[in-house]
PAZAPA-4460 file (N, C-alpha, C; in steps of 0.05 Angstrom, whole numbers, plus 32768, in hexadecimal, padded with zeros to 4 digits):
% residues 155
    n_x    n_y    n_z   ca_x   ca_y   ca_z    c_x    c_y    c_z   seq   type   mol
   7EC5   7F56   82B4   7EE1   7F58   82AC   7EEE   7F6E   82BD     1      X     A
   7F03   7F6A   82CA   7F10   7F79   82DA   7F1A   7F90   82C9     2      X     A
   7F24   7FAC   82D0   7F34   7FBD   82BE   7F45   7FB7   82B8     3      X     A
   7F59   7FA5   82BF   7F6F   7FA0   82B6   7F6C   7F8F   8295     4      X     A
   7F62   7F77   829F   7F54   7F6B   828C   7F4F   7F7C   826E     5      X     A
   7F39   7F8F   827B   7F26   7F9F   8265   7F48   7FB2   8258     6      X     A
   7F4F   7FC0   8268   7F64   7FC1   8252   7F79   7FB3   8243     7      X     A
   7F85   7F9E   8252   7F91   7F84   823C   7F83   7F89   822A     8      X     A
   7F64   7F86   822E   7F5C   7F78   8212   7F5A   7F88   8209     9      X     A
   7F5F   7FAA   8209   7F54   7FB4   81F4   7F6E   7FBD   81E9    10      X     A
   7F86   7FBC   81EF   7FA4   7FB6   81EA   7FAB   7F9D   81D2    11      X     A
   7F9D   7F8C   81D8   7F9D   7F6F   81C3   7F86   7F7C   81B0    12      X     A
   7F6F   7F86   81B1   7F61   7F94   819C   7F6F   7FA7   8190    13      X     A
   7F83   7FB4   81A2   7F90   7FCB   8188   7F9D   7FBF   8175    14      X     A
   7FAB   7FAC   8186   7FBF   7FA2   816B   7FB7   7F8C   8155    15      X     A
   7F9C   7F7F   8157   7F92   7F72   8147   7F84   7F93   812E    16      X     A
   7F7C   7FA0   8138   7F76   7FBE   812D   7F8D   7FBB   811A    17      X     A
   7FA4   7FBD   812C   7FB5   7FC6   8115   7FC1   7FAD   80FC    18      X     A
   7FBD   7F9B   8106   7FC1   7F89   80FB   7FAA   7F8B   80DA    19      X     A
   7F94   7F8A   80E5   7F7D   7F90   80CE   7F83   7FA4   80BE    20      X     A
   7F90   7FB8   80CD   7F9D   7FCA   80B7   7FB6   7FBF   809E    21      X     A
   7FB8   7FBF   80A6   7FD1   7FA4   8091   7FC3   7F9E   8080    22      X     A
   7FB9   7F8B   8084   7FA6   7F74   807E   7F95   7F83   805E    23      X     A
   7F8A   7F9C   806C   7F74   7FA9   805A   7F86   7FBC   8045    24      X     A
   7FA6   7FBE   804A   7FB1   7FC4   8038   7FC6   7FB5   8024    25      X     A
   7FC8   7F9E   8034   7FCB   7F8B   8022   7FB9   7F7E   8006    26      X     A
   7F98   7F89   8016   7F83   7F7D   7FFF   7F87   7F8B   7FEF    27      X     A
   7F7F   7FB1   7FFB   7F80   7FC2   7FE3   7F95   7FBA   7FD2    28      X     A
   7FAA   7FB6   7FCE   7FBC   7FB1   7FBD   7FB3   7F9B   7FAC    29      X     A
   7FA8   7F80   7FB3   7FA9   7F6D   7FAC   7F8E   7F74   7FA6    30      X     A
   7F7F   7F87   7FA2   7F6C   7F84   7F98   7F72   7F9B   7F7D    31      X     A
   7F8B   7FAE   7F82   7F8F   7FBF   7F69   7F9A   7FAA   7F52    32      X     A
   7FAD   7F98   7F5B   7FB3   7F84   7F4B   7FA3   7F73   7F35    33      X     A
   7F93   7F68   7F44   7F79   7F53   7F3C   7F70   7F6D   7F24    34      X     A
   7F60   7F7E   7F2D   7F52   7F8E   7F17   7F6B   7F9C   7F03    35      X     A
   7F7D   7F9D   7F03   7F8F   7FA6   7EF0   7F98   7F89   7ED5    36      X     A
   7F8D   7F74   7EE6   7F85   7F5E   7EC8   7F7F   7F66   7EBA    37      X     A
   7F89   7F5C   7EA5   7F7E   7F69   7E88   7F68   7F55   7E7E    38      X     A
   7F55   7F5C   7E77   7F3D   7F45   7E7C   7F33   7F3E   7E59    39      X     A
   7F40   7F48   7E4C   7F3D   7F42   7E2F   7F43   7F29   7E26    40      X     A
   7F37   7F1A   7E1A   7F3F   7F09   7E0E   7F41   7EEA   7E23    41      X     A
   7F2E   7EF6   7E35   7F2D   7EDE   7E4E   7F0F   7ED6   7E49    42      X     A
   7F0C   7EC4   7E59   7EF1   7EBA   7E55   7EDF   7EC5   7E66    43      X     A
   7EC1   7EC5   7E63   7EAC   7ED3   7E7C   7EB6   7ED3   7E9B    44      X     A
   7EB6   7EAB   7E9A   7EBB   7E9E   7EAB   7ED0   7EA8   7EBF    45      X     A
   7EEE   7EA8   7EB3   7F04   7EBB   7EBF   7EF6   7ED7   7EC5    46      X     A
   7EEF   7EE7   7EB8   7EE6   7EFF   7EBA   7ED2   7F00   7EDB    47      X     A
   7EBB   7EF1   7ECE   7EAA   7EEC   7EEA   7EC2   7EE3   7F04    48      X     A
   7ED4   7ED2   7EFB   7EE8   7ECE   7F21   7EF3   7EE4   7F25    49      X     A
   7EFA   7EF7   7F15   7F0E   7F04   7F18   7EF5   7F18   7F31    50      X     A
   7ED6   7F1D   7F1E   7EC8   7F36   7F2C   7EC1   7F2D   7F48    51      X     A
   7EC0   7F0F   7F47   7EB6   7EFB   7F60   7ED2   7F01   7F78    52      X     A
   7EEE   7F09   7F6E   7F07   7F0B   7F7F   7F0A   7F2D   7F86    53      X     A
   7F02   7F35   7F70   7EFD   7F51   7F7F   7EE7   7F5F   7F92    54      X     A
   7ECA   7F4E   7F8E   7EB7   7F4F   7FA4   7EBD   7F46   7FBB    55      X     A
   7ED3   7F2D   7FC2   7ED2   7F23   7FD7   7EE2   7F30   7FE7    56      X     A
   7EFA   7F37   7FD6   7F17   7F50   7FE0   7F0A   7F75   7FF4    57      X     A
   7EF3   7F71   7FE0   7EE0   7F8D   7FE6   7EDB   7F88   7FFC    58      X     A
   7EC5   7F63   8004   7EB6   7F63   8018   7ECA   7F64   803B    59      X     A
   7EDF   7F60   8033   7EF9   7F52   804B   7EFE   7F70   8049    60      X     A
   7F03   7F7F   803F   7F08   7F98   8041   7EFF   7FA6   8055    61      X     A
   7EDF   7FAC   8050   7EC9   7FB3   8058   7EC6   7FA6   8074    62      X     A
   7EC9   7F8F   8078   7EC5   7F81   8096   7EDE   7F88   80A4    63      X     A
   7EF8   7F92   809D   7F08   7F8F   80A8   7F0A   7FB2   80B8    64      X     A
   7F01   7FBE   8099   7EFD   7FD7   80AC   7EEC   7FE2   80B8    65      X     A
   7ECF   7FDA   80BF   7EBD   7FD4   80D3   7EC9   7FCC   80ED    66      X     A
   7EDE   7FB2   80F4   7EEB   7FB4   8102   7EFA   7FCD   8110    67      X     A
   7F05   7FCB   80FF   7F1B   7FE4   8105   7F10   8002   8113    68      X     A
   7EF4   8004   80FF   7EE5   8020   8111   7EDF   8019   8128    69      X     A
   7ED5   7FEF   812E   7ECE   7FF4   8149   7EE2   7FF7   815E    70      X     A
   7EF5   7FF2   8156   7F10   7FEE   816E   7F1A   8012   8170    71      X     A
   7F13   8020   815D   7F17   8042   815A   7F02   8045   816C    72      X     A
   7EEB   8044   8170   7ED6   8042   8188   7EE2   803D   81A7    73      X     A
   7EE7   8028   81A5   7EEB   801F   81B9   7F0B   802B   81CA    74      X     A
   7F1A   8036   81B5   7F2A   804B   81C0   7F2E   805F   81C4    75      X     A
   7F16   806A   81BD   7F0E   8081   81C2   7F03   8087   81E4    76      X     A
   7EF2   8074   81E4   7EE8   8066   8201   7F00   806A   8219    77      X     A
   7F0E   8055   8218   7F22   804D   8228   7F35   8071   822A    78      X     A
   7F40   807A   820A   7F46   8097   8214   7F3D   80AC   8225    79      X     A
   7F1E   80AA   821C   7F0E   80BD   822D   7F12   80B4   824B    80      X     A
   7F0F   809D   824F   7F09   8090   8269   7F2D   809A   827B    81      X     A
   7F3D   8095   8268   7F5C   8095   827D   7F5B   80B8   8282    82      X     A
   7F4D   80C5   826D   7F55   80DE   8272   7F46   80EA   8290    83      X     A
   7F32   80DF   828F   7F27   80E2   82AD   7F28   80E0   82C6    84      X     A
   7F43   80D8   82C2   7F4A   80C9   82DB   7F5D   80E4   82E2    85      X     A
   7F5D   80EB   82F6   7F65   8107   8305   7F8B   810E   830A    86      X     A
   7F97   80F8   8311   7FB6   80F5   8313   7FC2   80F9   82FA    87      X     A
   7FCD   8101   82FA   7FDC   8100   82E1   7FF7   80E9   82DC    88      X     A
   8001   80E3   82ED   800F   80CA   82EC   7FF9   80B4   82F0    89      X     A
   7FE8   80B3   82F6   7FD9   809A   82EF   7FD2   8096   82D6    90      X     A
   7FD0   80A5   82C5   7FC2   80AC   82AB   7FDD   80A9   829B    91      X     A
   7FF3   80A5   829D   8009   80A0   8292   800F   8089   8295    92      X     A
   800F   8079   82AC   8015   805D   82A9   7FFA   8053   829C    93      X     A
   7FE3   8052   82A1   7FD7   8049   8290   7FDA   804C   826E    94      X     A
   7FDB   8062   8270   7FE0   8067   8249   8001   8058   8249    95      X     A
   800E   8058   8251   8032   8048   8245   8022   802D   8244    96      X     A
   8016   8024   825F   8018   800B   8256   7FFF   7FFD   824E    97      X     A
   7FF0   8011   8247   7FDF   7FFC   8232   7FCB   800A   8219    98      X     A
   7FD5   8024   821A   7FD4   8033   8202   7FEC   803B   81F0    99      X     A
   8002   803C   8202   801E   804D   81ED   802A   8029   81FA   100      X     A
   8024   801B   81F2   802F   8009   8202   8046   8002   81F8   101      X     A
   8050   8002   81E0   806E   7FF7   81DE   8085   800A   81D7   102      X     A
   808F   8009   81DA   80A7   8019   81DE   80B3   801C   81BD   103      X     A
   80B6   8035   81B4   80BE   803B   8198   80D9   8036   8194   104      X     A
   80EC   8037   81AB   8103   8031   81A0   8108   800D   81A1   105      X     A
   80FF   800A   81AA   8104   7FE3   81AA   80E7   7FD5   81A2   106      X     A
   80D6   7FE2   8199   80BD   7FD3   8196   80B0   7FB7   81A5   107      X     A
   80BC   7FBE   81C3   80B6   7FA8   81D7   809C   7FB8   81E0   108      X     A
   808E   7FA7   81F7   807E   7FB5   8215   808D   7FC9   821D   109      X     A
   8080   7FE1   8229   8094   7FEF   8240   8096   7FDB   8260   110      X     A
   80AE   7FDB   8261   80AC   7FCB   8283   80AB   7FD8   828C   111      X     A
   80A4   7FD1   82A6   8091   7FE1   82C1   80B2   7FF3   82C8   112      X     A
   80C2   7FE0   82C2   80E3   7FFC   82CB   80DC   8016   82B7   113      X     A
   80D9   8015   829B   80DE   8024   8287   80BD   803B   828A   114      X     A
   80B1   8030   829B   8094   8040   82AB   8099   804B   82B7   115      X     A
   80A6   8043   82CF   80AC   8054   82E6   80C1   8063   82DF   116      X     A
   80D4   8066   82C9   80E9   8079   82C0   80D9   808E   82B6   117      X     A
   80BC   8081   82A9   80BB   8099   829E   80AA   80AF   82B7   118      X     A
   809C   80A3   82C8   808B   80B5   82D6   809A   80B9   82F3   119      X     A
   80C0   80B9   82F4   80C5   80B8   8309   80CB   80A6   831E   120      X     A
   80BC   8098   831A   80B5   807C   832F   80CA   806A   8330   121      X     A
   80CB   804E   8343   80DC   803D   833C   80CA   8028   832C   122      X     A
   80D3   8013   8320   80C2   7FFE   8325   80A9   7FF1   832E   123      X     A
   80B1   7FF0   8349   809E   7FE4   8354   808A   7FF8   8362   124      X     A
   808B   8011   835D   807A   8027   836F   8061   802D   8354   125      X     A
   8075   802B   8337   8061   802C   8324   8055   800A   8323   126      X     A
   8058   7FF5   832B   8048   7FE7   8329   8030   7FEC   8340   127      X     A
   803C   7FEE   8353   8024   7FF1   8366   8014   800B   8369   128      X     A
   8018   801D   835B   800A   8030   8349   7FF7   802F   833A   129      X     A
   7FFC   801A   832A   7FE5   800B   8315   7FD3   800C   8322   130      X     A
   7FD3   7FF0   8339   7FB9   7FF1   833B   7FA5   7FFA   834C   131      X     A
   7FB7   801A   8352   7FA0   8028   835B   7F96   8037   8344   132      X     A
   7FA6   803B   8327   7F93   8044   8316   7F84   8035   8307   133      X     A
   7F85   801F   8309   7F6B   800B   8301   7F57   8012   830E   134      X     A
   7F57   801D   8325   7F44   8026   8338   7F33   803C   832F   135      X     A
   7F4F   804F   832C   7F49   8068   8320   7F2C   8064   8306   136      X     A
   7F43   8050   82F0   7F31   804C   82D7   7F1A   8042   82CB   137      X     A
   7F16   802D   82EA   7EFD   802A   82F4   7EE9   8038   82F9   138      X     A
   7EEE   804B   830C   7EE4   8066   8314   7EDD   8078   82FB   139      X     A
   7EEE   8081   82EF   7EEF   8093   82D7   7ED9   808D   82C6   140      X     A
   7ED6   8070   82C4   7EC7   805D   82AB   7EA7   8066   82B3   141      X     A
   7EA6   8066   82D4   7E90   805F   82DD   7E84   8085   82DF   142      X     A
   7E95   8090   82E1   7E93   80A8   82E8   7E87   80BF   82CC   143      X     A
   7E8D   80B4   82B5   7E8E   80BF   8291   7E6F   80A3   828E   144      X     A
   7E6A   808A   82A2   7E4D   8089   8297   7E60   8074   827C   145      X     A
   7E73   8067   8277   7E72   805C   8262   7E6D   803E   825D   146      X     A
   7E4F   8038   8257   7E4C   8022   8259   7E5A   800B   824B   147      X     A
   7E6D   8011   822D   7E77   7FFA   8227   7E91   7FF4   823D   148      X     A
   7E94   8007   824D   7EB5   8006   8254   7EA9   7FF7   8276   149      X     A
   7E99   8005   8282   7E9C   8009   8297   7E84   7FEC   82A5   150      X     A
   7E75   7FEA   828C   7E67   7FD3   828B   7E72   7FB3   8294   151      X     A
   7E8B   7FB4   8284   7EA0   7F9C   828A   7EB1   7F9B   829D   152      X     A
   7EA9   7FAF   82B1   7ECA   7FB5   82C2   7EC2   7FB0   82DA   153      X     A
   7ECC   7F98   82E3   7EC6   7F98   8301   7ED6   7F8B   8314   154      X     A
   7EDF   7FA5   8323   7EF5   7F9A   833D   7EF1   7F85   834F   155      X     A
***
């Protein structure tokens, strides 16, 4: 997998990350709910679904944030890895666009214009910037020894 690649995807991993976050607080809720039944005067049967809906709420829980630590792993990785990279404007377009990647005031992508505003550049000098720090991040990956990162990366 090329670097570019390897970071897309780990850009589409953050946000499924965050997505699972939701998700696992949506259960907690829906699992404070369920056990706030009042279970008197119900039958075993009800009683047993109800413990059978809160085991399962537990188990989606539990898998979801197993997830979540791994994709905390795996960004940890990719941080260490951009930080190694020696330029300092290379290490900035990489983090806008695929770690700080969307823009807080419009909750879009940053465009490669709203990149190069920020590190000076025009447009197109920060695109063709990139991909010498794919190079860079390549390098970096290979340089920190990181086998999940650097394992998949190939120019």
């Amino acid at each position: 997998m090329a670097a570019k690649e390897c970071l897309k995807d780990y850009t589409a991993q953050k946000r499924e990350a965050e997505d699972l976050e939701l998700r696992v607080e949506e259960l907690r809720q829906k699992r404070l709910r369920v056990k706030s039944y009042d279970t008197s005067g119900i039958s075993r049967r009800t009683r047993r679904d109800i413990a059978d809906t809160v085991a399962t709420i537990d188990e989606l829980i539990s898998r979801y944030l197993s997830k979540i630590a791994e994709q905390a792993d795996r960004e940890k990785e990719i941080d260490e890895t951009i930080e190694k990279i020696d330029d300092p404007i290379e290490r900035e377009i990489l983090i806008l666009r695929y770690i700080r990647d969307r823009n807080p005031k419009t909750g879009k992508p940053y465009t490669w214009r709203e990149i190069g505003d920020r590190v000076g550049y025009s447009e197109r000098n920060a695109q063709y910037k990139h991909g010498d720090e794919l190079i860079s991040f390549e390098a970096a990956a290979e340089k920190k020894s990181l086998r999940s990162v650097a394992d998949t990366i190939v120019l």
